[in-house]
N, C-alpha and C positions, 0 to 999 in steps of 0.2 A: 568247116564241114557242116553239112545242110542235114538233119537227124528227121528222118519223116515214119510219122507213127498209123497206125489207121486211125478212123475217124472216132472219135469218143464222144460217143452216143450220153445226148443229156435229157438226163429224165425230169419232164415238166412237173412238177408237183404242184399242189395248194400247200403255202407255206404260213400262210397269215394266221388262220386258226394255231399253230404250231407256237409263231413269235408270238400271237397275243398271249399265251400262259405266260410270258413274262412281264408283261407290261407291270410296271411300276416298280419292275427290281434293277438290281444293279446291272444285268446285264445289258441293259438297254443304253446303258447310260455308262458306260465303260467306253473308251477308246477300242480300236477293231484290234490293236496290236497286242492289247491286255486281252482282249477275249482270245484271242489267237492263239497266245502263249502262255496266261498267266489265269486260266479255271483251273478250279480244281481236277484234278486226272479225272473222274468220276464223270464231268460232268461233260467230256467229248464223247460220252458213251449214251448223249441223251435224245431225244427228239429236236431238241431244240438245235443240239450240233450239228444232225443230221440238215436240216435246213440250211443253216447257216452254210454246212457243204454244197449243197448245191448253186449256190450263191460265188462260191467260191470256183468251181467246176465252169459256172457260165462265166464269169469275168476271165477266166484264163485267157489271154490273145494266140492266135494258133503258133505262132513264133518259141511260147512255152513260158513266156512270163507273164506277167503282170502291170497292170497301171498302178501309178498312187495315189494317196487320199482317197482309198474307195472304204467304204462300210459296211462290209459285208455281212454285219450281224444285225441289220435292220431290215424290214421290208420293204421287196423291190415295187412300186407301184407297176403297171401294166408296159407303161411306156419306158419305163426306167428299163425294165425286163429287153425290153423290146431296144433300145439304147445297147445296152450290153451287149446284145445277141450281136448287135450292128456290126460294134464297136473292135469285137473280136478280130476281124480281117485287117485291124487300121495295124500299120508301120510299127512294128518295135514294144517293146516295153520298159522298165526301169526297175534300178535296184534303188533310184532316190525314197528318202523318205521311209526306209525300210519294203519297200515294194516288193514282191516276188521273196524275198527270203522268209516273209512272217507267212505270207500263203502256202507256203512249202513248207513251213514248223506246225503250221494248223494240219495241214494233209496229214502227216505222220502220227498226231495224234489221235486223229477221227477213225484214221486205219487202223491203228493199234487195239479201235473199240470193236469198228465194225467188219475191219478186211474187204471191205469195197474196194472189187479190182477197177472202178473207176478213178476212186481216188490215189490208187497204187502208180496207175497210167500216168497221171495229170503233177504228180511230184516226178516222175524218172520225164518227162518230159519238162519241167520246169528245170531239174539239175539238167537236162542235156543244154538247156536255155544258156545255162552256165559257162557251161563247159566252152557251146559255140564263141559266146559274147566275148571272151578273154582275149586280150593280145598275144601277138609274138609275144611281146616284149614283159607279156606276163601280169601289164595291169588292166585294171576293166574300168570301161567309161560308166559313165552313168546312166546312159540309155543308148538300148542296142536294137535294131540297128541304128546306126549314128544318124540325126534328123540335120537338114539340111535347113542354110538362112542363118544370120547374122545372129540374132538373138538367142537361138538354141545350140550356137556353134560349140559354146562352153561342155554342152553336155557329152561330147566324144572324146573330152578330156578325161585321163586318169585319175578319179575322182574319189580324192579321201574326205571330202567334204561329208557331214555327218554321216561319218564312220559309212558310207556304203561298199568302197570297197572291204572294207575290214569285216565289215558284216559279211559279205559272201565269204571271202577268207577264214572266219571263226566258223559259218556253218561246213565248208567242205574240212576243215580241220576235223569236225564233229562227225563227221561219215566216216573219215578215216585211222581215227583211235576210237570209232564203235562204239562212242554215244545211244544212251540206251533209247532215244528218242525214236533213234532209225533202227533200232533193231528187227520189230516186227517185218519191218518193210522186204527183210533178208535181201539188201544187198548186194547185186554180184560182184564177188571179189576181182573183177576187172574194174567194174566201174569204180572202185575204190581205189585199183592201181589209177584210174584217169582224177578221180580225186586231188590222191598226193601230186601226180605231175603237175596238176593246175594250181595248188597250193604250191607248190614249190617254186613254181615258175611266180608267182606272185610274190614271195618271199624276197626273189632277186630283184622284181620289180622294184622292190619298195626298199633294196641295198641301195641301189641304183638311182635312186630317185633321191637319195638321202642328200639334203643340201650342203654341199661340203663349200666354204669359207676358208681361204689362205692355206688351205690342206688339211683342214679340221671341222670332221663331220659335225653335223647340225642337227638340226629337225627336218621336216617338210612342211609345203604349201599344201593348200586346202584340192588344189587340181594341177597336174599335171602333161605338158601337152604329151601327146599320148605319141608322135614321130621324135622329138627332142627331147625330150624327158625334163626339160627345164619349167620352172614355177611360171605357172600361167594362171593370166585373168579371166574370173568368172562373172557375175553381174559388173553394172557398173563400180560398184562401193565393193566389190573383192579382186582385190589388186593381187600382182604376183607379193609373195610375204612368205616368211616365218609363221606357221601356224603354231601358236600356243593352246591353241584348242582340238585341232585332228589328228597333231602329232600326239597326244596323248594316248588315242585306239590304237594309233599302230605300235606304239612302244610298247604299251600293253600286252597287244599281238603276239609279238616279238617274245616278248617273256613268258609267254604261255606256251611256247615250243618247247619241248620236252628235247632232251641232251641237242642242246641246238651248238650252230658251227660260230666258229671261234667269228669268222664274220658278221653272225646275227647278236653276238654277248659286244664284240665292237660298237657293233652298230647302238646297241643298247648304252653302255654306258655314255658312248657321246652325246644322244640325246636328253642323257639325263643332265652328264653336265649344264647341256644347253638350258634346261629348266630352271639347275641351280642358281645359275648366272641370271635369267633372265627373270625371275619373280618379280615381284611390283608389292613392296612391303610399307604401311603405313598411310593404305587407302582404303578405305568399305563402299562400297552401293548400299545408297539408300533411295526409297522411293517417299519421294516429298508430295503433299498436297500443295498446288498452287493456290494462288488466288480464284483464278475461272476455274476450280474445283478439278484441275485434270495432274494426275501423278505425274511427277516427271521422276527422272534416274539421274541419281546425282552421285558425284564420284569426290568421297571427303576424307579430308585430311585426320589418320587417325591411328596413334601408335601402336594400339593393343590389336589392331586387325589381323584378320590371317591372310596370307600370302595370296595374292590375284597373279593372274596372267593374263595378257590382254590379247586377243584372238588374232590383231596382225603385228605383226615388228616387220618394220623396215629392211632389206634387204642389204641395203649398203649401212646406213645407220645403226641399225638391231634395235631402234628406239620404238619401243608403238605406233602407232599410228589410228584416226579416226577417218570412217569419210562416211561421205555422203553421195548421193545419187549421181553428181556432178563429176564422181572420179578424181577430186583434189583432197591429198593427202590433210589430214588436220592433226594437231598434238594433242588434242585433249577432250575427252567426251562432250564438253560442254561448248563446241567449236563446231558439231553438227546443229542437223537440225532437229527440232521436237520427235519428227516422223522417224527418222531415222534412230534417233538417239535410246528411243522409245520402245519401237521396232526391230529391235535386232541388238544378240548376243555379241558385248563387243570384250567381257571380262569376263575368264573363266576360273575358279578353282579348283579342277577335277585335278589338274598334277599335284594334288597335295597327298592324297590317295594313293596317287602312282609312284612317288618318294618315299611313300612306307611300304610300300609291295618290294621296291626295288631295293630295299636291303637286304631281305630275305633272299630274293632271286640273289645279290649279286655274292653272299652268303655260300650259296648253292653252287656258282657258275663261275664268278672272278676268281 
């Protein structure tokens, strides 16, 4: 369903003089997703946020999301401005990378200072962004509308790959048990019933998606084709797998449901087992200086370590796996190449975290 709003009028300012009172502090020099979410309350209520809003107002694409890796608490040069403005009518937006959901948690903050019905507009058209992007089926790609061609075909997969589905999942969770984020914003308690359905419909997604092996649920893969539900390939070096690394946000997810169904406490303990079984104990990263002075990541033999996960196992094997650009599976990190090896998370320990959460929950729940 196509959600068409009237036009939202943006007010051209001079913002420079504004961003220069900070030059030389942290603000400048913080990531956009920490300013976004993580100032002080106090300080969405300042000149400086206010800037930074309308920054945020022009990047919106009229679709109601957002692009990624943009910085929106820097100043925009003339043509950059001009870029943006452009940029707006282009195809689609993204929840990669945190996209669109951190622009929607800065909105509700800035409101809550100043009650700009612009920026009230430009969030209830961001969540409808939401609401559109989702499947039947309940899970959301990465970028919507879906972009066409070989290379970005990944991205209309259902994509748990850095937490983005989970991320829109944990913010409509937050609209609908009335997080005090959103409160200002007074919410119509319709769009809350559209909320929960979309969270819920996502909930089944991500039952459903759940890799079940010999009739014994698993984890998930990092994407999901979004017609089959089966574990699909994304770059070349992310092969269909066991995610040991995205299965973490969802299980998480999952246990942050309040009196949740005897399907979602299933779901949960299977993948926990999957964790127990699957740790990788008596290894550390370390990062070595070589001789041509460049660090590499080295994976050593070492009793007293704490417990790793390795981001793919094997689907028929359950055994790790390493690769490189080339798409051929390798055993062992030191089996890729520098670039690769280097470049990219291939060892996680966040489930160690999510093993001490999970006694309490299952405390609560089993």
């Amino acid at each position: 369903m196509k959600f068409i709003y009237p036009l939202l009028v943006l007010v051209t300012v001079s913002v420079t003089p504004i961003f220069a009172q900070t030059q030389g502090e942290d603000f400048l020099n913080m990531s956009w997703k920490d300013v976004a979410t993580k100032m002080p309350s106090e300080w969405y209520g300042t000149e400086q946020a206010k800037a930074v809003a309308e920054n945020v107002l022009m990047g919106q694409r009229d679709i109601g999301g957002w692009p990624k890796n943009q910085s929106y608490h820097h100043v925009l040069t003339k043509s950059e401005r001009v870029q943006v403005l452009n940029d707006k009518t282009k195809v689609g937006a993204t929840f990669d990378n945190g996209a669109t959901i951190t622009e929607l948690k800065f909105l509700a903050k800035v409101y809550a200072q100043f009650e700009d019905a612009r920026y009230h507009q430009a969030f209830m058209r961001g969540l409808d962004y939401i609401f559109e992007s989702q499947y039947d089926n309940g899970g959301w790609p990465q970028f919507y509308p879906v972009r066409e061609g070989k290379s970005v075909a990944y991205s209309a997969y259902i994509t748990y790959n850095d937490d983005a589905m989970v991320s829109v999942m944990a913010f409509l969770y937050d609209i609908v048990t009335g997080h005090s984020l959103f409160k200002p914003l007074q919410i119509h308690e319709d769009t809350k019933v559209k909320a929960q359905e979309a969270f819920d419909q996502g909930v089944m997604c991500i039952l459903n998606t759940q890799i079940v092996i010999n009739g014994q649920a698993t984890v998930w893969c990092a994407q999901h084709d979004h017609v089959t539900l089966a574990p699909a390939k994304a770059r070349e070096y992310e092969l269909p797998s066991f995610s040991g690394s995205e299965s973490v946000g969802i299980t998480r997810l999952l246990m942050e449901i309040d009196n949740p169904s005897q399907a979602v406490i299933t779901a949960v303990n299977a993948a926990i087992h999957w964790f127990e079984t699957h740790k990788i104990e008596g290894v550390r990263l370390e990062k070595v200086v070589e001789e041509d002075g460049r660090k590499n990541l080295l994976a050593i033999a070492d009793p007293a370590a704490t417990p790793l996960w390795a981001r793919f196992y094997d689907l028929e094997t359950e055994e790790p796996f390493f690769c490189d650009r080339d798409g051929i599976k390798r055993e062992a990190l030191s089996d890729i190449s520098y670039e690769r090896r280097n470049g990219y998370r291939w060892y996680v320990d966040s489930p160690v975290r999510l093993l001490k959460e999970y006694a309490e929950w299952s405390a609560k729940w089993n």
